[in-house]
N, CA, C and O of each residue as an XYZ file, in Angstrom:
536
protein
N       0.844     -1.179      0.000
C       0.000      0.000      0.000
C       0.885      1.236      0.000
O       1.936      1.343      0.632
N       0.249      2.302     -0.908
C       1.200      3.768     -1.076
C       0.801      4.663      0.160
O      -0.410      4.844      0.032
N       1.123      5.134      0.987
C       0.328      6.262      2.144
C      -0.078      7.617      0.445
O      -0.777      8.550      0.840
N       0.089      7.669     -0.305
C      -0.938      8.678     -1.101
C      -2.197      7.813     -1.774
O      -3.098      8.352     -2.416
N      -2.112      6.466     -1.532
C      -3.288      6.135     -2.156
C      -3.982      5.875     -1.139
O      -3.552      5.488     -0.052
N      -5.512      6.148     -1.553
C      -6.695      6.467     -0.485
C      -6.950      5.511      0.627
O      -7.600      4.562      0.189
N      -6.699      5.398      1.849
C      -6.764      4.875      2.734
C      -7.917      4.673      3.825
O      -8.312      5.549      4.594
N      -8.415      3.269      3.746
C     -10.015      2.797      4.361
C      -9.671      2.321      5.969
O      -8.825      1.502      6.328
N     -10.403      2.934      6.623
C     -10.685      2.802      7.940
C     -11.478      1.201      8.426
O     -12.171      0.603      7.603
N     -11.287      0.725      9.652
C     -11.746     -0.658     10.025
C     -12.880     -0.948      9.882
O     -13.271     -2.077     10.179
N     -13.738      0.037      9.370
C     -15.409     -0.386      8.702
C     -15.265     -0.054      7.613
O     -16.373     -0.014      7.079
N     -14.271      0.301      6.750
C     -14.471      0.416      5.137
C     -14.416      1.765      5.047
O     -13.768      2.099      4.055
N     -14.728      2.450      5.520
C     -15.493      3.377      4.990
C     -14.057      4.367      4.569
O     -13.207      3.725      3.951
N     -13.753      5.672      4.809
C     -12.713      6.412      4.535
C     -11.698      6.423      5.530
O     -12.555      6.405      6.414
N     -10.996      6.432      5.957
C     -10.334      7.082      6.934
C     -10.013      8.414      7.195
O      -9.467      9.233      6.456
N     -10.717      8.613      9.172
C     -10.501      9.701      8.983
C      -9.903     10.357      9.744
O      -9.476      9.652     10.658
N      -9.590     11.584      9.862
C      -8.704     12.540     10.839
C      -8.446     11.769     12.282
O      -9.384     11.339     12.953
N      -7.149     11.655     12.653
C      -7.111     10.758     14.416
C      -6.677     12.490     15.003
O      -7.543     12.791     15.825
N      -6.027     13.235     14.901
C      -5.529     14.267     15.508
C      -4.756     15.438     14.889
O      -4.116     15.151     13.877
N      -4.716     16.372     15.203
C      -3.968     17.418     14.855
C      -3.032     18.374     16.021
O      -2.096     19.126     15.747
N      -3.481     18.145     17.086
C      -3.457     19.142     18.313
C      -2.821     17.598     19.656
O      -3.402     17.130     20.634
N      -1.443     17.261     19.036
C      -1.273     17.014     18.535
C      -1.056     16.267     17.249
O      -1.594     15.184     17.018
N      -0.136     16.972     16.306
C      -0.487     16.721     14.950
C       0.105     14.578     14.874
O       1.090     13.910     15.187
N      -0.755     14.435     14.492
C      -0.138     12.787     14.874
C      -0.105     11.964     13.164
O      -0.521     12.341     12.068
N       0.747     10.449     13.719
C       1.035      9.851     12.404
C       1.607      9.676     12.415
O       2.302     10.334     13.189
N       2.299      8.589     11.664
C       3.971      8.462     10.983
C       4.231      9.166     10.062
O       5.399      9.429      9.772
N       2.969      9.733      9.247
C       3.535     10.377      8.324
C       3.765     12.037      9.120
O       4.671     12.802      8.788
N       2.982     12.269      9.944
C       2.707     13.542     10.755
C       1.608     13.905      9.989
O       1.676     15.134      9.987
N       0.454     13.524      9.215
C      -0.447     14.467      8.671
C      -1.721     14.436      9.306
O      -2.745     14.777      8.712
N      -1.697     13.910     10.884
C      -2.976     13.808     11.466
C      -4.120     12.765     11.156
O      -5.343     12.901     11.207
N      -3.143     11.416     10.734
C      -4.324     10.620     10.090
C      -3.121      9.529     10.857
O      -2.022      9.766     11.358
N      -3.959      8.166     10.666
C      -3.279      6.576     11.263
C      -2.461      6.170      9.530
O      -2.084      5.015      9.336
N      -2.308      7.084      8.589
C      -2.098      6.679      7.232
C      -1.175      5.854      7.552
O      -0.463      6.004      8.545
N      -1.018      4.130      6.103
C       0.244      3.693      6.822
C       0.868      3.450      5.123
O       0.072      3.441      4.184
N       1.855      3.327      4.982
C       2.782      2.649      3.925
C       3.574      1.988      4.715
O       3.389      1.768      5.912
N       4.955      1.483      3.705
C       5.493      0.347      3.527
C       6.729      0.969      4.931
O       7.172      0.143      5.730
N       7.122      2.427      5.020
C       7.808      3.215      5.853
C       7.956      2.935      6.943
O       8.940      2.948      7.683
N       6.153      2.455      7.168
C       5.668      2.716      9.017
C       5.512      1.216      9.454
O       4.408      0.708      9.653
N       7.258      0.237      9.648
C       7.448     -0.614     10.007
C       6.496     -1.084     11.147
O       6.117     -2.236     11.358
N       6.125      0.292     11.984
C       5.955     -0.167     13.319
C       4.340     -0.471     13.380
O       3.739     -1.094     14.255
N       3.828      0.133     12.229
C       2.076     -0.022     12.062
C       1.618      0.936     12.875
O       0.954      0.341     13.724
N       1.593      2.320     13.142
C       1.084      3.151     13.589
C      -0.214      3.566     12.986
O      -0.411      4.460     12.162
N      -1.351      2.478     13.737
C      -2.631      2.296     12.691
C      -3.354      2.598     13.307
O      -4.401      2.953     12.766
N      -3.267      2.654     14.878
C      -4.557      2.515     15.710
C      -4.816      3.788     16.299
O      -3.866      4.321     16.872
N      -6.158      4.515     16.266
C      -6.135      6.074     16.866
C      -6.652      5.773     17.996
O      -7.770      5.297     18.187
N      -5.559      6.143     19.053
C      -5.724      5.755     20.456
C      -6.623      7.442     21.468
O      -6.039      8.523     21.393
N      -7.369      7.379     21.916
C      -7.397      8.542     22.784
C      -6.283      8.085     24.366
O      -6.699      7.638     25.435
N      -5.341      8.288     24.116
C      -4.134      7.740     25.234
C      -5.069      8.373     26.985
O      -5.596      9.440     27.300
N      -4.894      7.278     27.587
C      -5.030      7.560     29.148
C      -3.985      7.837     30.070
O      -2.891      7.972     29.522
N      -3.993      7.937     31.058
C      -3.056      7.973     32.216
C      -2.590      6.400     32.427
O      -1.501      6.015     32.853
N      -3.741      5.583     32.002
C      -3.376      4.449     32.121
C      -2.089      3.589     30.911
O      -0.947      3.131     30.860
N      -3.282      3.824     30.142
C      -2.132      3.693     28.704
C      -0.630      4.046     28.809
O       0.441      3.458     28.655
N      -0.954      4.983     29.061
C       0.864      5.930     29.292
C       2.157      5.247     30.182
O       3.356      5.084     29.957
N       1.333      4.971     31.202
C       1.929      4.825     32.293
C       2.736      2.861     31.635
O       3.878      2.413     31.736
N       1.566      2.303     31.080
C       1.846      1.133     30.260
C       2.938      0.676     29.717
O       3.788     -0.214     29.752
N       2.355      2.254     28.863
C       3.756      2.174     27.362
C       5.400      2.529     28.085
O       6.523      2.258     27.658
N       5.063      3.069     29.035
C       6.927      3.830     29.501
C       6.829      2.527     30.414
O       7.810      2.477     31.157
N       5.973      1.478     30.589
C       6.516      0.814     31.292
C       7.429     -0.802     30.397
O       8.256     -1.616     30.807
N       6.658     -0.597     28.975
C       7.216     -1.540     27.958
C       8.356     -0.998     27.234
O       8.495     -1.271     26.041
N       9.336     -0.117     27.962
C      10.330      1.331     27.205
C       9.426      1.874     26.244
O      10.146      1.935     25.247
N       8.144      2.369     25.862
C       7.649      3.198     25.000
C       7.096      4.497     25.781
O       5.944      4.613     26.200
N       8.029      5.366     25.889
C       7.369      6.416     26.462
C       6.996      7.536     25.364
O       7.497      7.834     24.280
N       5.914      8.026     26.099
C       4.882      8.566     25.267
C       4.726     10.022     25.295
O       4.208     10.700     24.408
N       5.445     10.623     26.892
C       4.863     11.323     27.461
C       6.134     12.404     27.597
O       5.972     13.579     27.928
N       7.618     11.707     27.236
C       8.769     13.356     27.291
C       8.584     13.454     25.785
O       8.424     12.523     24.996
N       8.647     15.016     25.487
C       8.650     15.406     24.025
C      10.268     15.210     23.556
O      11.300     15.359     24.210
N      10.087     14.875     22.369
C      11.171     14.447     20.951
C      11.464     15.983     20.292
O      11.668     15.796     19.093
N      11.526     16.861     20.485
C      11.695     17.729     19.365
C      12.302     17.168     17.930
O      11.606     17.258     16.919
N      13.345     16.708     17.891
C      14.096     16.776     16.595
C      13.009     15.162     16.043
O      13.405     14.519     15.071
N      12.241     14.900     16.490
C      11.503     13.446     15.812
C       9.704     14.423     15.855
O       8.638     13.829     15.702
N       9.787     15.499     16.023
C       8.310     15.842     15.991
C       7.318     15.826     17.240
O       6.288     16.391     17.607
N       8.132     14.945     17.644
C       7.431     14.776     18.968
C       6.913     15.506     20.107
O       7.711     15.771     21.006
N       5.406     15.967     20.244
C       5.664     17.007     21.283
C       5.092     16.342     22.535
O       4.221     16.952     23.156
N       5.411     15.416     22.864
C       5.217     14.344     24.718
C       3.236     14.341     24.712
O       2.446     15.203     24.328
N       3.048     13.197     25.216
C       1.386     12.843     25.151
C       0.884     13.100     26.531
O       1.562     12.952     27.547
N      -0.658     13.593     26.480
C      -1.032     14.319     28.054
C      -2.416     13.311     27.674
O      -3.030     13.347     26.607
N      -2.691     12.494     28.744
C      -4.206     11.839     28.595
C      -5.354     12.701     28.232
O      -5.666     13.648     28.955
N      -6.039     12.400     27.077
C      -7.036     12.563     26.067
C      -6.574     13.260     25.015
O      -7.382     13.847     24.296
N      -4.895     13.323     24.691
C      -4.837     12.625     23.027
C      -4.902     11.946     22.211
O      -4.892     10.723     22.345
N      -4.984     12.522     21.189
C      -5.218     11.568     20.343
C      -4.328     11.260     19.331
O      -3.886     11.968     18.427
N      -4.080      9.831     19.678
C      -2.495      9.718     18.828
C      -2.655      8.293     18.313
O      -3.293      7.389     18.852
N      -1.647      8.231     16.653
C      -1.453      6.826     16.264
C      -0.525      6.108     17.057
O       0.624      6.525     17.204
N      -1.011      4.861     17.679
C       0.046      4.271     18.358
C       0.023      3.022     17.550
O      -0.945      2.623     16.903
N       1.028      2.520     17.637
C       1.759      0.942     17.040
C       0.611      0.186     17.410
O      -0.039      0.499     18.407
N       0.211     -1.084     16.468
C      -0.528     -1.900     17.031
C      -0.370     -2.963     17.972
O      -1.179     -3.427     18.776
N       1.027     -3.318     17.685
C       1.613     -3.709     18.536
C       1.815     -4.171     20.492
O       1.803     -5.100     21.299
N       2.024     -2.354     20.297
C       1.667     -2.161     21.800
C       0.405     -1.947     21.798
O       0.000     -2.596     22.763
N      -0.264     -1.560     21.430
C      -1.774     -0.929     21.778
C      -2.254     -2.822     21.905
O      -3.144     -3.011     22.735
N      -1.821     -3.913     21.288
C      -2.504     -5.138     21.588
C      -2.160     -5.619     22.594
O      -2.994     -6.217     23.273
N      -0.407     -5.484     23.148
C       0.132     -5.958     24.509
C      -0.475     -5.115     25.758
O      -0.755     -5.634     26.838
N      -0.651     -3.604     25.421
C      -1.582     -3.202     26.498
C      -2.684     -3.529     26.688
O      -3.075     -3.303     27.833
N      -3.809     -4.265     25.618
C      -5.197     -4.607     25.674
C      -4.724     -5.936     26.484
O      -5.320     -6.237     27.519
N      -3.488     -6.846     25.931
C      -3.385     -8.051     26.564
C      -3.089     -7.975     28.406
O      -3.357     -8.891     29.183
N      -2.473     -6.614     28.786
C      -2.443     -6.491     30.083
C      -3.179     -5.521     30.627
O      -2.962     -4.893     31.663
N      -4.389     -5.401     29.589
C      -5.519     -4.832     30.995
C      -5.157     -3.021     30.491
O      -5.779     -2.099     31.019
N      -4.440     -2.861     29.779
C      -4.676     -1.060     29.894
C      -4.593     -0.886     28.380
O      -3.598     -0.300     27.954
N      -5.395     -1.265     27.621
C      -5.478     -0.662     26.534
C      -5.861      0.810     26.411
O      -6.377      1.423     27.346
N      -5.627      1.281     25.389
C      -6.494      3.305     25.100
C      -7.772      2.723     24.380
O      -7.999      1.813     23.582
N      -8.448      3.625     25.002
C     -10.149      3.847     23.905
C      -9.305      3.738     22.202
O      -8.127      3.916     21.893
N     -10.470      3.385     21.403
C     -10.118      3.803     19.997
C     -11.309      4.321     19.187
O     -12.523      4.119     19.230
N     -10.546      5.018     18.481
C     -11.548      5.474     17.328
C     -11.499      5.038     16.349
O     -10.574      5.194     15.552
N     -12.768      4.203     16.139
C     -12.519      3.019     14.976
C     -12.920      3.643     13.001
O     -12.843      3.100     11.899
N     -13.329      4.996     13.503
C     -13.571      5.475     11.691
C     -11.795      6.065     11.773
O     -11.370      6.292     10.640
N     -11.177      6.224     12.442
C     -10.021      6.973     12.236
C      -8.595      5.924     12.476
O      -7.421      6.284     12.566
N      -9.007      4.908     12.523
C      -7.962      3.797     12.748
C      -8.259      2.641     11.139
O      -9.274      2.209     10.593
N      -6.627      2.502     10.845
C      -6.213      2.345      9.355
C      -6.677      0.618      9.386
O      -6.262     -0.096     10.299
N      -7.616      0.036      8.233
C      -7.865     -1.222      8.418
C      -6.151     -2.340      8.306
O      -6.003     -3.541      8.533
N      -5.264     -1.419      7.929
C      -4.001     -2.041      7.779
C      -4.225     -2.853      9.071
O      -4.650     -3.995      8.901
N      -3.939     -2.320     10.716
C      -4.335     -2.862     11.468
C      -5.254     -4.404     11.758
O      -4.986     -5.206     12.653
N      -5.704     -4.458     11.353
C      -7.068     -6.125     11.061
C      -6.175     -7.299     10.898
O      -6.518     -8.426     11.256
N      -4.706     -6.956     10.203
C      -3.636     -7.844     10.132
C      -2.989     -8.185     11.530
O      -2.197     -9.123     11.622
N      -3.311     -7.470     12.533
C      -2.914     -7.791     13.440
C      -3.550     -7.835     15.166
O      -2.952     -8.367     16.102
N      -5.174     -6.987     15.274
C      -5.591     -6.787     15.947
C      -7.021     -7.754     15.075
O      -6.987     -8.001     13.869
N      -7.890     -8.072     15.771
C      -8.931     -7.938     15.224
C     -10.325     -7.112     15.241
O     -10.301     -6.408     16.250
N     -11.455     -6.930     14.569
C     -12.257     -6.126     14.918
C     -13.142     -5.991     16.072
O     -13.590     -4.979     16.613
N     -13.267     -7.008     16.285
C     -14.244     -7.523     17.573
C     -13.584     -6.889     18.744
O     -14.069     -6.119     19.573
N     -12.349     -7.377     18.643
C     -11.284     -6.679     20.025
C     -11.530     -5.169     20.312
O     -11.984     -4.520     21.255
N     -10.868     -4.817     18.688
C     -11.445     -2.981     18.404
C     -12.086     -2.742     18.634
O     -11.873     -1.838     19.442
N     -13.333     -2.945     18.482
C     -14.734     -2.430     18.903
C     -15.229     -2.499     20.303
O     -16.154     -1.878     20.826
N     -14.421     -3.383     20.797
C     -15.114     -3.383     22.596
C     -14.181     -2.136     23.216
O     -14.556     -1.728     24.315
N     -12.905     -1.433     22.579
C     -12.837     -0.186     23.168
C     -13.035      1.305     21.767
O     -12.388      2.292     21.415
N     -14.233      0.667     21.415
C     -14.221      2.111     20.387
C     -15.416      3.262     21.321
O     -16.442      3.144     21.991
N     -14.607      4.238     20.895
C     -15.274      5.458     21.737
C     -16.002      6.575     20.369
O     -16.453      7.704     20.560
N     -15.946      6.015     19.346
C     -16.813      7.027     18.093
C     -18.071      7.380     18.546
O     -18.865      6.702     19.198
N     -18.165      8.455     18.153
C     -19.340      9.299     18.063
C     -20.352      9.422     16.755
O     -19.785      9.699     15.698
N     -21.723      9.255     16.714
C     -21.732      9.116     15.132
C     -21.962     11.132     15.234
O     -22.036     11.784     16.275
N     -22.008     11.531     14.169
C     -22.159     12.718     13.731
C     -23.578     13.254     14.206
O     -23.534     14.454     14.477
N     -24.862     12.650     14.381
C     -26.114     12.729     14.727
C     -26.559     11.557     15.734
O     -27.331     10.633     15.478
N     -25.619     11.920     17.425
C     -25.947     11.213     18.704
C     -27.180     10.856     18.751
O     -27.395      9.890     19.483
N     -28.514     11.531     17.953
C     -29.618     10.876     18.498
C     -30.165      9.841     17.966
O     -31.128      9.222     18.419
N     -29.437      9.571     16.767
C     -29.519      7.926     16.135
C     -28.902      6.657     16.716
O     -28.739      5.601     16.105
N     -28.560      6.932     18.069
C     -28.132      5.754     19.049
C     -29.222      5.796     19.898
O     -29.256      5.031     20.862
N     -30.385      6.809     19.619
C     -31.674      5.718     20.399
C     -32.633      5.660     20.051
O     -33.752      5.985     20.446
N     -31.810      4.777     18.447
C     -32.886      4.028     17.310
C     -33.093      2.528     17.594
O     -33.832      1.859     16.872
């Protein structure tokens, strides 16, 4: 897969925006986009917790001192950031996974997480809340 060719989210549909504030990605363009680059699969749009965090610096992935010269500006619980699927599955496997947002997380991911898993922490919103009490 090219990260310029159009990239489908874990229900098909488009993929869409995970963050900007911070701007997140491997590519940095605020999306889970992945190509052949993003060894690590930075697919999954995590809203990171205190819990999460505390996780990842405990598997050496810290999340939370900023990188300047890598872009990095350090993660504060309720960002929203692409994290590796990787870890985001070893943290689900020990109990602290992050919420996800499943229209904004890259189906690349499905290769390694599955959907069912995804979906028991998806936190999406549909666009018109009052069609969840249809």
């Amino acid at each position: 897969m090219n990260p310029s060719s159009p990239q489908r989210n874990v229900l098909g549909g488009p993929l869409e925006e995970c963050g900007t504030d911070p701007v997140t990605g491997f590519y940095r363009d605020g999306c889970c986009t992945w190509g052949p680059a993003d060894v690590g699969s930075h697919t999954i749009c995590a809203v990171v917790t205190a819990e999460f965090l505390a996780h990842q610096r405990s598997i050496g992935n810290d999340l939370t001192t900023p990188l300047p010269d890598y872009g990095f500006p350090g993660l504060s619980p309720g960002d929203r950031w692409c994290v590796t699927a990787r870890n985001w599955a070893r943290a689900h496997q020990d109990g602290a996974a992050a919420p996800v947002v499943l229209a904004s997380t890259n189906q690349q991911v499905l290769t390694i997480v599955p959907l069912e898993v995804l979906r028991r922490y998806a936190v999406d919103v549909p666009p018109d809340p009052s069609s969840l009490a249809q």
